[in-house]
DOLUMDREN-838561 format. One record per residue (C-alpha): residue in three letters; x negated, y, z. Coordinates in nm, 3 decimals, decimal comma. Layout:
N
{res=ala&x=X&y=Y&z=Z}
...
END
This chain:
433
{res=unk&x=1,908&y=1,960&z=-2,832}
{res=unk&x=1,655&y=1,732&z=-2,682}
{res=unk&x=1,599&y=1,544&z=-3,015}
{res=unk&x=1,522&y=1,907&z=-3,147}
{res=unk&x=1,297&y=1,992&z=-2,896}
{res=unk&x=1,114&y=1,670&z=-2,992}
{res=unk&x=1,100&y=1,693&z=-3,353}
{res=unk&x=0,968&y=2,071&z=-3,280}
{res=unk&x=0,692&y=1,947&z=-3,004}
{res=unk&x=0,581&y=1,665&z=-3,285}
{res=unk&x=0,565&y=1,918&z=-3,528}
{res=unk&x=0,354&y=2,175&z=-3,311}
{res=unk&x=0,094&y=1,866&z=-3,227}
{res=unk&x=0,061&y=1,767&z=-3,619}
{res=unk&x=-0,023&y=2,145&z=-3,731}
{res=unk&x=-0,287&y=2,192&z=-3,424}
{res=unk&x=-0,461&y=1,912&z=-3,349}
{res=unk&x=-0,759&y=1,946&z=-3,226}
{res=unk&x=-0,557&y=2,190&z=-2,969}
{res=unk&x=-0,292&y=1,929&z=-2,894}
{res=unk&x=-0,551&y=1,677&z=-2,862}
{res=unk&x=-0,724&y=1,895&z=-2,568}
{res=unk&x=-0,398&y=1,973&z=-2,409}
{res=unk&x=-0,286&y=1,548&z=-2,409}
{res=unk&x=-0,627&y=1,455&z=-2,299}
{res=unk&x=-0,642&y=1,742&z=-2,021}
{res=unk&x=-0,306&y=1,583&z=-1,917}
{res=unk&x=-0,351&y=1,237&z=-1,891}
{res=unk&x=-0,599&y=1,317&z=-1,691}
{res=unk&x=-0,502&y=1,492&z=-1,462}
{res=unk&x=-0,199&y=1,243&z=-1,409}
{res=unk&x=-0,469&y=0,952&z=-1,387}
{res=unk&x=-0,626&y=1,086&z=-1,097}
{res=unk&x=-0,324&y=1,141&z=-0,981}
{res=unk&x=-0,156&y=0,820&z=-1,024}
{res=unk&x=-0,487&y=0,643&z=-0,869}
{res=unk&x=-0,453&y=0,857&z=-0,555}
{res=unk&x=-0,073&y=0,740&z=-0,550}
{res=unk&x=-0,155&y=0,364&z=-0,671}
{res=unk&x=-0,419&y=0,355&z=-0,379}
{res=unk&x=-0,136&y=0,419&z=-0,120}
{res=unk&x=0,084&y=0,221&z=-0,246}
{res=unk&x=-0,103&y=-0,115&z=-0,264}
{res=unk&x=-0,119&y=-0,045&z=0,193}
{res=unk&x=0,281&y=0,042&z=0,205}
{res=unk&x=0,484&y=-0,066&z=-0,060}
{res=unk&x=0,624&y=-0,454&z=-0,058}
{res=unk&x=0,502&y=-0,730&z=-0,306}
{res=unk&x=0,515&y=-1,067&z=-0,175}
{res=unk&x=0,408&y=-1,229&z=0,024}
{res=unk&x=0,479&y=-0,886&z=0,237}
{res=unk&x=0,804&y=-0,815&z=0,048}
{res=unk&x=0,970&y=-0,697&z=0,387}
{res=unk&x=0,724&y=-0,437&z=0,462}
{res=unk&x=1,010&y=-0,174&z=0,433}
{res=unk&x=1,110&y=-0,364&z=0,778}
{res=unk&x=0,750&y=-0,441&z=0,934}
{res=unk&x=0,634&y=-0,313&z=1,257}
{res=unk&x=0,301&y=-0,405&z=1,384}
{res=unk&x=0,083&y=-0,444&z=1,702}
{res=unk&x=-0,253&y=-0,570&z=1,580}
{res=unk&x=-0,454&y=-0,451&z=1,882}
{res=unk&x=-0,382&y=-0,331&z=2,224}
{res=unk&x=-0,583&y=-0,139&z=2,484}
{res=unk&x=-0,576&y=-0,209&z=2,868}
{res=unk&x=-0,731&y=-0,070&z=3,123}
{res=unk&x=-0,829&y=-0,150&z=3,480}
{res=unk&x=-0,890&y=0,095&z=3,811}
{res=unk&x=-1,244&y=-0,116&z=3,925}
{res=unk&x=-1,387&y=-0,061&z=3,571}
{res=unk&x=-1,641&y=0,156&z=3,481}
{res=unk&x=-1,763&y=0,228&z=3,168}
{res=unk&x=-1,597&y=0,267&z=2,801}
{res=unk&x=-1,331&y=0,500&z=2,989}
{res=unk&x=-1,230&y=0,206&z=3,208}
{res=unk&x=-1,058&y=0,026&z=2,916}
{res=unk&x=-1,108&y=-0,278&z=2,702}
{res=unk&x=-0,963&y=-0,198&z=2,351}
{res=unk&x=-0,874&y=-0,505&z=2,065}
{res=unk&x=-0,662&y=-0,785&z=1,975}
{res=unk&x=-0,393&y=-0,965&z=2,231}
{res=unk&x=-0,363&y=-1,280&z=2,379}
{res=unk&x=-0,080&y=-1,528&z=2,291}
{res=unk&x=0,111&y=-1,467&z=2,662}
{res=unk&x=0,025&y=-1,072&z=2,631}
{res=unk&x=0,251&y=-1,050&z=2,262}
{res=unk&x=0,513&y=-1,319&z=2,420}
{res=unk&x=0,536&y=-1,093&z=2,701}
{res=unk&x=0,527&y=-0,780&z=2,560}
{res=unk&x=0,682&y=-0,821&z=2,199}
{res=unk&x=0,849&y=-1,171&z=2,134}
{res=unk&x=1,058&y=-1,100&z=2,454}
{res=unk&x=1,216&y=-0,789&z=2,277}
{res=unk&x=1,605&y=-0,890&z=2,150}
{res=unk&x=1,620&y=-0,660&z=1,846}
{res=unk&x=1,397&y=-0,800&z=1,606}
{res=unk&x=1,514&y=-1,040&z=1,373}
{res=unk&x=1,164&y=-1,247&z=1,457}
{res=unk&x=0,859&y=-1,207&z=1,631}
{res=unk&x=0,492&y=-1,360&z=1,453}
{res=unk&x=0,168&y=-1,425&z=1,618}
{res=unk&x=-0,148&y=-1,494&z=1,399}
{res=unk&x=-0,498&y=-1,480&z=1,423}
{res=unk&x=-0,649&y=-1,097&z=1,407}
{res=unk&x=-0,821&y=-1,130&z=1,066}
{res=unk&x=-0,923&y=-1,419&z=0,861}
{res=unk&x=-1,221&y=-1,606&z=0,892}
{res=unk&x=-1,436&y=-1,763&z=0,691}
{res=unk&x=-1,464&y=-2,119&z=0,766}
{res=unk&x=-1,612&y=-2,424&z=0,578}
{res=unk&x=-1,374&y=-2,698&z=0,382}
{res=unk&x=-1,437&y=-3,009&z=0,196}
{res=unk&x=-1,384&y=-3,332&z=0,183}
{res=unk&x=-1,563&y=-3,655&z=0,316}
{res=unk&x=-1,927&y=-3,684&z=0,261}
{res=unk&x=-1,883&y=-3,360&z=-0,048}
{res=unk&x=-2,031&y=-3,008&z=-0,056}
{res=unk&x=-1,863&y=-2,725&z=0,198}
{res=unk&x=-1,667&y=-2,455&z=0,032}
{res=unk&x=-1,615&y=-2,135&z=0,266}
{res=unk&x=-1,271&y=-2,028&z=0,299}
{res=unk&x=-1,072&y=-1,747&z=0,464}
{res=unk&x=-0,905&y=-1,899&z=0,748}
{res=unk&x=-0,572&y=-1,763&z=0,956}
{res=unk&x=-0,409&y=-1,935&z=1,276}
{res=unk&x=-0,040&y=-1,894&z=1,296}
{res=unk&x=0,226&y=-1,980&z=1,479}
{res=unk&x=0,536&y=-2,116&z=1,295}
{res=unk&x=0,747&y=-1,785&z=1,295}
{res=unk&x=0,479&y=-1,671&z=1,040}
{res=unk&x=0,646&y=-1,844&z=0,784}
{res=unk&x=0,979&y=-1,663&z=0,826}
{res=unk&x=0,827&y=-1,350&z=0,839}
{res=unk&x=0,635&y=-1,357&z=0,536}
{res=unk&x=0,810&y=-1,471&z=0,171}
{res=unk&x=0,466&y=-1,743&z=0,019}
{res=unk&x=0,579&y=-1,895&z=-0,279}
{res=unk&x=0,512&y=-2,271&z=-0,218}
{res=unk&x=0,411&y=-2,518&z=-0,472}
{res=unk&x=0,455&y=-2,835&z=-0,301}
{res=unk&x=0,540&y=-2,947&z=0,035}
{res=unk&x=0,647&y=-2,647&z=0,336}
{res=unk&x=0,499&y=-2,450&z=0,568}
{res=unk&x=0,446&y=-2,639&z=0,960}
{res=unk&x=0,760&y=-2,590&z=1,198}
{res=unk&x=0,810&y=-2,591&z=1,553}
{res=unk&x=0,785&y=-2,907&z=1,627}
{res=unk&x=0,444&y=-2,965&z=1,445}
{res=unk&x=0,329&y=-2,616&z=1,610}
{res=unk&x=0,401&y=-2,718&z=1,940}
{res=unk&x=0,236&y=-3,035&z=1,911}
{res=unk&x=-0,050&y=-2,891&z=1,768}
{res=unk&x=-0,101&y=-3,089&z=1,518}
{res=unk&x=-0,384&y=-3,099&z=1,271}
{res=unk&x=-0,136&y=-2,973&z=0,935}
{res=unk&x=-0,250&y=-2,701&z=0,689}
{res=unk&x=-0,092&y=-2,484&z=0,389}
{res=unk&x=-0,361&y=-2,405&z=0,165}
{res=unk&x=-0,325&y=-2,213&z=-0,143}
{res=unk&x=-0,353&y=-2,337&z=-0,537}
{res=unk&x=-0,734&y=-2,258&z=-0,550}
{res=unk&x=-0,815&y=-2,424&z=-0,253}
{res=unk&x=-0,630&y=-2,717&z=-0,359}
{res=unk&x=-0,809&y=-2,733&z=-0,686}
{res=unk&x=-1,159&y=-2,681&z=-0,566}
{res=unk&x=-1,095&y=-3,000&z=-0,295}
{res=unk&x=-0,847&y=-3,187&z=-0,497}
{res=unk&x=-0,897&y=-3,044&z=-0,871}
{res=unk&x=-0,516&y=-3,042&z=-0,858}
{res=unk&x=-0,238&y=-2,881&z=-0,674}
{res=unk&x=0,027&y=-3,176&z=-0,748}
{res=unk&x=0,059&y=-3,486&z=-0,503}
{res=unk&x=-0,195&y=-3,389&z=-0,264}
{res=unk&x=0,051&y=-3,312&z=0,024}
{res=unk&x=-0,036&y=-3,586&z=0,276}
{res=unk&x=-0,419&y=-3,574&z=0,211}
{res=unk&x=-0,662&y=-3,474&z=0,470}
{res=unk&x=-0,947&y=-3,287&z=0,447}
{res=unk&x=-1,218&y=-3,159&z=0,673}
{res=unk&x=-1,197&y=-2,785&z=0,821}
{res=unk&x=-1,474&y=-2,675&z=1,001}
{res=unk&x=-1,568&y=-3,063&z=1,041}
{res=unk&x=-1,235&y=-3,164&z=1,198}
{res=unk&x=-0,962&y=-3,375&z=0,982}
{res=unk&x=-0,648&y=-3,170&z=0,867}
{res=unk&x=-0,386&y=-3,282&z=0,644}
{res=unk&x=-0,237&y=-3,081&z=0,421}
{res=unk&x=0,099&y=-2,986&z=0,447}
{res=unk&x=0,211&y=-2,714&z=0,177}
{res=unk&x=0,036&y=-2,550&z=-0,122}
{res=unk&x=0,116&y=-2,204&z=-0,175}
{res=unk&x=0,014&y=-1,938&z=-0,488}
{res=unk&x=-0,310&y=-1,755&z=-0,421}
{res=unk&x=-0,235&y=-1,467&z=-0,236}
{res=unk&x=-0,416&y=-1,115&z=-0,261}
{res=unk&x=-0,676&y=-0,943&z=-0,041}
{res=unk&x=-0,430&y=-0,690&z=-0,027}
{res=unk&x=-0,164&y=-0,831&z=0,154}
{res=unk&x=-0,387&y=-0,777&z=0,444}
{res=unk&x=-0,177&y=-0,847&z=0,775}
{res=unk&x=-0,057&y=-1,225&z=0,602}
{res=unk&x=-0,409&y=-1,275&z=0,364}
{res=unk&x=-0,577&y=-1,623&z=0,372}
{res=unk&x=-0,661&y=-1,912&z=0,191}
{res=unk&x=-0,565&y=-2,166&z=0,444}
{res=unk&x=-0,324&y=-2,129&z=0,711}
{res=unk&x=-0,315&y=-2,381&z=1,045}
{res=unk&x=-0,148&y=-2,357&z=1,382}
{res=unk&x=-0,353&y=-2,173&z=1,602}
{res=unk&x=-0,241&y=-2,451&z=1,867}
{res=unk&x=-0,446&y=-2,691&z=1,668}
{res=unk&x=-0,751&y=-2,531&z=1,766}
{res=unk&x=-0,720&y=-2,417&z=2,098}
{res=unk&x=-0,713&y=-2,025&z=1,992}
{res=unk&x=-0,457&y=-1,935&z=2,236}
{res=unk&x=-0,673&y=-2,034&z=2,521}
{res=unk&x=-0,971&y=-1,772&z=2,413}
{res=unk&x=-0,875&y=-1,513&z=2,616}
{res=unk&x=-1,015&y=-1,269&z=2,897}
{res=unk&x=-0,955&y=-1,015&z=3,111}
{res=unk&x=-0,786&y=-1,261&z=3,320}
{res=unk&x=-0,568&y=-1,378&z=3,024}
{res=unk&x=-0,461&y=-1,080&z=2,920}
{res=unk&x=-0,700&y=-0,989&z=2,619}
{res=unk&x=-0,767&y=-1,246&z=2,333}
{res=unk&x=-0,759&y=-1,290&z=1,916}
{res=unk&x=-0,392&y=-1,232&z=1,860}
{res=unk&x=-0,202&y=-0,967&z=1,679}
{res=unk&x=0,144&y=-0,990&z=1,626}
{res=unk&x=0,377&y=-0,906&z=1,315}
{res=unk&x=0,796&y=-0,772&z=1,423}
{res=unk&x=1,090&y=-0,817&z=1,155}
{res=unk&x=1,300&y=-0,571&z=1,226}
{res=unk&x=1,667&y=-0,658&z=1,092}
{res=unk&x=1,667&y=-0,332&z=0,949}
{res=unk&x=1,468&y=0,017&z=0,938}
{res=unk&x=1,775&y=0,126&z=1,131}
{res=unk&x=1,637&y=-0,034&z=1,449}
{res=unk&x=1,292&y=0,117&z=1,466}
{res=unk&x=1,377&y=0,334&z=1,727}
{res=unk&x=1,580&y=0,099&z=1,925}
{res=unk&x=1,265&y=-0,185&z=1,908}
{res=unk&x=0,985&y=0,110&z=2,040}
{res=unk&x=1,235&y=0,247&z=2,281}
{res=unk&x=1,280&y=-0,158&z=2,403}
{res=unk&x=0,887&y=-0,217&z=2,349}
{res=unk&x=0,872&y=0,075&z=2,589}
{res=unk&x=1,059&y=-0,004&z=2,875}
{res=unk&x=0,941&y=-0,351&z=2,831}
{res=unk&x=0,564&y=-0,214&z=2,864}
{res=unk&x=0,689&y=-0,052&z=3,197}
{res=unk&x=0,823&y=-0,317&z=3,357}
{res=unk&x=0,520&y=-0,561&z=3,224}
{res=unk&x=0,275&y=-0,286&z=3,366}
{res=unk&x=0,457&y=-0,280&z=3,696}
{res=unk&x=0,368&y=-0,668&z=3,733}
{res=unk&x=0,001&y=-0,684&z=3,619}
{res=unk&x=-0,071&y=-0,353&z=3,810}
{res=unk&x=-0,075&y=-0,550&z=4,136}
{res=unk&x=-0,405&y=-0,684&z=3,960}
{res=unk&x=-0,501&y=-0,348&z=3,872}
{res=unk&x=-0,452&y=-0,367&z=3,486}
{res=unk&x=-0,228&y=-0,155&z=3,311}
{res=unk&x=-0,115&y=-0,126&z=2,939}
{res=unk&x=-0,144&y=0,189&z=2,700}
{res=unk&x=0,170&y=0,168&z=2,472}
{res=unk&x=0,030&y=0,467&z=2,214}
{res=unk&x=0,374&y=0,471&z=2,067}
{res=unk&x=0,293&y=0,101&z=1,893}
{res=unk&x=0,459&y=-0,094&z=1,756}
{res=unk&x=0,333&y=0,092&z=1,438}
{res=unk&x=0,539&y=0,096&z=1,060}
{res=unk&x=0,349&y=-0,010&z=0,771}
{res=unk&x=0,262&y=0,331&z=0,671}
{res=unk&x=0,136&y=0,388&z=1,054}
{res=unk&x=-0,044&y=0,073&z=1,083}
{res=unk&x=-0,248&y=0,155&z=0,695}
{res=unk&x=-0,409&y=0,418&z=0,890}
{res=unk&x=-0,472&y=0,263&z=1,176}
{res=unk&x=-0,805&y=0,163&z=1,285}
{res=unk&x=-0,865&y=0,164&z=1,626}
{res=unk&x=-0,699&y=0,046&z=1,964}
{res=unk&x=-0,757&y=0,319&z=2,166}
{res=unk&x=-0,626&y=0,623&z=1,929}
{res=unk&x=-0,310&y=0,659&z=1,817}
{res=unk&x=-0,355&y=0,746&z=1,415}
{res=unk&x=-0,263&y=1,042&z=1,301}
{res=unk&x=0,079&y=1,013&z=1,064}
{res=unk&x=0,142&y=1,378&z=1,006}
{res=unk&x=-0,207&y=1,486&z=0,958}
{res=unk&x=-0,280&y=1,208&z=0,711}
{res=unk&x=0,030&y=1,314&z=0,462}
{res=unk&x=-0,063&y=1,704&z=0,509}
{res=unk&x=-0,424&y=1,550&z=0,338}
{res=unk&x=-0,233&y=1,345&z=0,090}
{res=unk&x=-0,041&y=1,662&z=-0,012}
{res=unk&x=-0,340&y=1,906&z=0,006}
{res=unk&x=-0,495&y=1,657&z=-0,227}
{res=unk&x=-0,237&y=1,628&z=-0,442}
{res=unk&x=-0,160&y=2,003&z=-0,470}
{res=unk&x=-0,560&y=2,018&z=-0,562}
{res=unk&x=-0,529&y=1,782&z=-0,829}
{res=unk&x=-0,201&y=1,926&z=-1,029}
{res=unk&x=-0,278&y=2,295&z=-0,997}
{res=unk&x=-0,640&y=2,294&z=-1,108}
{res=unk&x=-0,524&y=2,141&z=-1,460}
{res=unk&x=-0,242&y=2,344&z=-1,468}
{res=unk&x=-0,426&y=2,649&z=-1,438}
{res=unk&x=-0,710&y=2,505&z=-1,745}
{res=unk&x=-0,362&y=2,382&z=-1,947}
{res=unk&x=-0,190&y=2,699&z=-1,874}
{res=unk&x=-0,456&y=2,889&z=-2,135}
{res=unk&x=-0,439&y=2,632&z=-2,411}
{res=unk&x=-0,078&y=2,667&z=-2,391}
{res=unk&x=-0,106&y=3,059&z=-2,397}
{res=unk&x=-0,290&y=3,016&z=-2,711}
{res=unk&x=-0,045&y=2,780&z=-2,901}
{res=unk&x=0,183&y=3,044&z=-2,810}
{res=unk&x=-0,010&y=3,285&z=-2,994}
{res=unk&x=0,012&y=3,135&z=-3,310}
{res=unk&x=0,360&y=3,146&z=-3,261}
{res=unk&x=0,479&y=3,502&z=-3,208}
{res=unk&x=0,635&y=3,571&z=-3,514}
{res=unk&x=0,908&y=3,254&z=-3,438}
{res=unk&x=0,940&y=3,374&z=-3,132}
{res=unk&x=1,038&y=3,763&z=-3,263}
{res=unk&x=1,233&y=3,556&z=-3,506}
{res=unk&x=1,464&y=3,379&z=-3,200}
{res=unk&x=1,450&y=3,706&z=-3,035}
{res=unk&x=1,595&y=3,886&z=-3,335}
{res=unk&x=1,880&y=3,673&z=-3,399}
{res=unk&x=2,002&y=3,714&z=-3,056}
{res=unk&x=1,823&y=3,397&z=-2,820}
{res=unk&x=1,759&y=3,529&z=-2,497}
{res=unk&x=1,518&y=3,473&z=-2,276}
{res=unk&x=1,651&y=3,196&z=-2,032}
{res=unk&x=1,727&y=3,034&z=-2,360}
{res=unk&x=1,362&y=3,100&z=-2,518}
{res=unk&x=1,184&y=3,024&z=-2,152}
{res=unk&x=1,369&y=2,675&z=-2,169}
{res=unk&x=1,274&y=2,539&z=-2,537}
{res=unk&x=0,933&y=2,644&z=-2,458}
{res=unk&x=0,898&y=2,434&z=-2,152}
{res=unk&x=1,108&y=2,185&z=-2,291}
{res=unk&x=0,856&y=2,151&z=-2,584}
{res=unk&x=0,548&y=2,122&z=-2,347}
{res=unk&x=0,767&y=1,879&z=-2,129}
{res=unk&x=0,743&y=1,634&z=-2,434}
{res=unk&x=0,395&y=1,676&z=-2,463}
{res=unk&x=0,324&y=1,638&z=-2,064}
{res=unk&x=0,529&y=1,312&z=-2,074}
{res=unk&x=0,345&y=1,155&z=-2,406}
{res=unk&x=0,045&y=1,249&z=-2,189}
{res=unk&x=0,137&y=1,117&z=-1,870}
{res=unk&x=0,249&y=0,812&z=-2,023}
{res=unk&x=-0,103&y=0,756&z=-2,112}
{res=unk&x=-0,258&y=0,848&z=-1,812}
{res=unk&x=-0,003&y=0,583&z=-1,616}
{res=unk&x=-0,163&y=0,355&z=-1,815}
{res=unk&x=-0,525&y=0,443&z=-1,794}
{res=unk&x=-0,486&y=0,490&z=-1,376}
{res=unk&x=-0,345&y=0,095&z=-1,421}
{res=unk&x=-0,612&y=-0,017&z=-1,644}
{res=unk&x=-0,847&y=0,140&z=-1,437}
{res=unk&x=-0,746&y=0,047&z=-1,093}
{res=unk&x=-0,708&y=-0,333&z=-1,230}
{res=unk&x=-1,088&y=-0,336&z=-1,342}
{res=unk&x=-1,206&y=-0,108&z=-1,052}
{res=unk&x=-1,051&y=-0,258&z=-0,797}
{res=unk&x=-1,351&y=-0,363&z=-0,567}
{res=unk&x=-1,410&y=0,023&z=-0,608}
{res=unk&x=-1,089&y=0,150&z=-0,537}
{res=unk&x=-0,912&y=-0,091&z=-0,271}
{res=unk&x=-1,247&y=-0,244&z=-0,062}
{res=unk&x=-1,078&y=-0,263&z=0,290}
{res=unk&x=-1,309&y=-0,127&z=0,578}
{res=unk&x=-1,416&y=-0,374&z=0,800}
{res=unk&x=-1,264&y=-0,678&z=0,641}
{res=unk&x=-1,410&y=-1,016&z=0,714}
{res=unk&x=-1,262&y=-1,184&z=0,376}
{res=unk&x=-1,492&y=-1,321&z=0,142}
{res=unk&x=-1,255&y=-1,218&z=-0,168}
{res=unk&x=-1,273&y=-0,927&z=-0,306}
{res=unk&x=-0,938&y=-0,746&z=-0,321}
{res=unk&x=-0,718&y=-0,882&z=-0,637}
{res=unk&x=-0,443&y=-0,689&z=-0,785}
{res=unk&x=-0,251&y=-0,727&z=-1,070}
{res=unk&x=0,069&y=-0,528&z=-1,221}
{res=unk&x=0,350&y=-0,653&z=-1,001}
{res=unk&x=0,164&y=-0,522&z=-0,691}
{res=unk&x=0,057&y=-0,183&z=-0,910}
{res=unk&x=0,378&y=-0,059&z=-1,050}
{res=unk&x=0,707&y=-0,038&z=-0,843}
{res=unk&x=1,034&y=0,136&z=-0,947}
{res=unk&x=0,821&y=0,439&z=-0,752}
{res=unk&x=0,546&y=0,456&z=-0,991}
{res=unk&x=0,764&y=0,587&z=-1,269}
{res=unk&x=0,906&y=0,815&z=-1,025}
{res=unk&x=0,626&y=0,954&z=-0,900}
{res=unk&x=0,437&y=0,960&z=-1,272}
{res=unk&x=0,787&y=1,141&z=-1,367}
{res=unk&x=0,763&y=1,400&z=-1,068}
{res=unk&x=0,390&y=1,487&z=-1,167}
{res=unk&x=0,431&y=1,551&z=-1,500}
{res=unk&x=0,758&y=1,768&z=-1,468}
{res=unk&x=0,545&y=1,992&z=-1,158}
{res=unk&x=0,213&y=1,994&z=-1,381}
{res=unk&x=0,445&y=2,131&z=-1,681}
{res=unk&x=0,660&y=2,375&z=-1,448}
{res=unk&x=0,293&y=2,484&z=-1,329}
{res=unk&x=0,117&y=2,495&z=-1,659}
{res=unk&x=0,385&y=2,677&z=-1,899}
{res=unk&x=0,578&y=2,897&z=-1,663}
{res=unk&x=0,355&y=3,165&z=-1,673}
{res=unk&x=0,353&y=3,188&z=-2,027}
{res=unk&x=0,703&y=3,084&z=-2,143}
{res=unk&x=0,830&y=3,371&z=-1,853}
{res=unk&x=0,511&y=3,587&z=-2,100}
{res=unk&x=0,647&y=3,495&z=-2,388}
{res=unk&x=1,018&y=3,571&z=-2,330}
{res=unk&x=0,967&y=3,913&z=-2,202}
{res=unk&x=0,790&y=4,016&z=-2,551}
{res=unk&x=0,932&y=4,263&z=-2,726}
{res=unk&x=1,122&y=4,177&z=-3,008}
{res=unk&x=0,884&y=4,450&z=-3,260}
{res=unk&x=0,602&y=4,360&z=-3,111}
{res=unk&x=0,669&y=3,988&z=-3,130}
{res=unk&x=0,736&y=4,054&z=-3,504}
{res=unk&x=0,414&y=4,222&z=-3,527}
{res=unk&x=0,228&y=3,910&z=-3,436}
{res=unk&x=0,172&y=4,016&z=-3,091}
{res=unk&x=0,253&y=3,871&z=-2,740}
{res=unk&x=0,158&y=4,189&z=-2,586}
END
């Protein structure tokens, strides 16, 4: 039956083509936009290393305290942690399979080597629970343990392009030292390049944040600083139990510094990945449910004002078919029957179309992607790089799939429902009504 369908849809685009041509074009079209909308989330939620446990991320990357003998700004101070604040607070908490502390964004910091030109790099200070958080392919060498951490010892991983621009290799350079921001390292892993858009894990060298004093920078008597902190959650199953922990841990902390004065605002964090894409401030909480009601609005926008444009040319290729159609009628197809090779037909069509327009949102958002993924208020000198692994996930289809079956339902239910209510004499007439 389906091969029918398809040798009947085939045949319908070969004897009206400039109509066909409208209708395929129309539709990959509207499942482009589509598909860049969904490509454009994606990219902030869905895993691709070196993130591949996002599915199990939660996230604190900045913190808001406030203090009864301030004034001003509500009384609060509002931005990343310091080391003992996330130790307290969040690498305390039993339920997470591990607990990271890094650097709140990357920074751009000069490299080179003795006595040679500076190259400006983005730089992020870790601790050494970073690497079992995050999956980096390495090259050569590994990533700095606990030992080295604690020591604070001058050790970097650096990825293949920064080993190539000091080096001009990434083999056998493990050992060699090199000068970051004037002071000696020595390099202790290479890694593949990694993409702007792994945003909570991005640089292009990676040190201990021991090694450069980081964890001292703090204020508010210790409590504010440069940190943000990454949880690994054993499974998504424990989300609730690590926030309802986080919770009572942020009362008891609060308890403690409030002899001081200072007291914590939780906001519900840690956040998920889908949370923390959306989040851009400390001192709001974002706004989950409103954010997919604009997702869907905009979606819903984007399939039913094709559909509607689709709907006609479909009305009139239906037209030029009225005598079949009195034809099926006569010999006794009814109209659930005649409703579902019509839609069946157009769902051939719709899926040669979005086929095309999966691949024209991919092409698209691979050469547009300074356009389409820019990150507000990110420090890295990259722009954002993406390639196919990171675009299309099992989901993609899925979604591409969904779309195209919705924008058909929406498109040729009207007139297939049309079309099989015709009366059999007036079909045979050459009429539809």
């Amino acid at each position: 039956m389906i091969k029918q369908y398809t040798t009947q849809a085939l045949a319908q685009l070969r004897q009206h083509p400039i109509i066909s041509a409208v209708s395929i074009i129309g539709t990959a079209l509207a499942i482009f936009l589509i598909m860049l909308v969904v490509m454009m989330q994606q990219v902030k939620t869905a895993p691709f290393a070196p993130e591949s446990n996002r599915d199990r991320f939660l996230h604190v990357h900045y913190m808001s305290i406030s203090n009864k003998n301030w004034k001003g700004n509500g009384g609060q101070s509002n931005g990343p942690m310091s080391e003992r604040t996330i130790k307290e607070l969040f690498q305390s908490l039993k339920t997470p399979e591990a607990v990271t502390i890094y650097t709140c964004m990357p920074i751009a910091t000069p490299v080179s080597l003795p006595g040679k030109a500076a190259t400006a790099v983005d730089l992020l200070e870790t601790d050494d629970i970073f690497w079992r958080v995050f999956d980096f392919s390495f090259i050569d060498g590994k990533p700095y343990d606990k030992a080295t951490f604690d020591a604070a010892q001058p050790v970097a991983v650096i990825t293949e392009s920064v080993a190539r621009i000091l080096f001009g290799t990434t083999e056998g350079i493990v050992g060699k030292e090199f000068l970051l921001n004037h002071a000696l390292y020595r390099v202790a892993g290479v890694v593949k390049d990694v993409s702007t858009l792994a945003n909570t894990c991005y640089g292009q060298v990676w040190i201990p944040y021991t090694s450069t004093g980081q964890d001292k920078n703090v204020w508010s008597d210790g409590h504010m600083g440069m940190m943000s902190c990454t949880i690994l959650a054993r499974s998504r199953d424990d989300f609730d139990a690590i926030r309802q922990e986080s919770l009572n841990r942020f009362e008891t902390y609060n308890q403690l510094v409030g002899e001081d004065g200072y007291n914590f605002i939780h906001r519900n964090r840690p956040y998920d990945q889908e949370k923390q894409a959306i989040s851009f401030s400390a001192n709001q909480e974002p706004d989950l449910e409103g954010n997919r009601r604009s997702q869907l609005i905009t979606y819903l926008i984007l399939l039913i004002v094709p559909a509607i444009n689709l709907s006609s040319m479909t009305q009139s290729r239906l037209r030029q078919r009225v005598s079949e159609i009195g034809v099926r009628r006569a010999f006794g197809c009814n109209r659930m029957e005649l409703m579902g090779q019509i839609l069946m037909e157009n769902m051939v069509v719709t899926l040669l179309a979005g086929a095309l327009g999966l691949v024209m949102s991919v092409i698209f958002a691979h050469l547009g992607n300074e356009l389409l993924f820019a990150q507000a208020f990110s420090n890295t000198l990259n722009p954002p790089a993406v390639d196919v692994s990171i675009l299309i996930h099992a989901s993609t289809f899925g979604w591409a799939l969904l779309f195209c079956f919705i924008l058909n339902l929406l498109s040729t239910g009207l007139p297939a429902w049309i079309a099989s209510r015709t009366n059999i004499v007036t079909a045979l007439s050459g009429r539809l009504h």
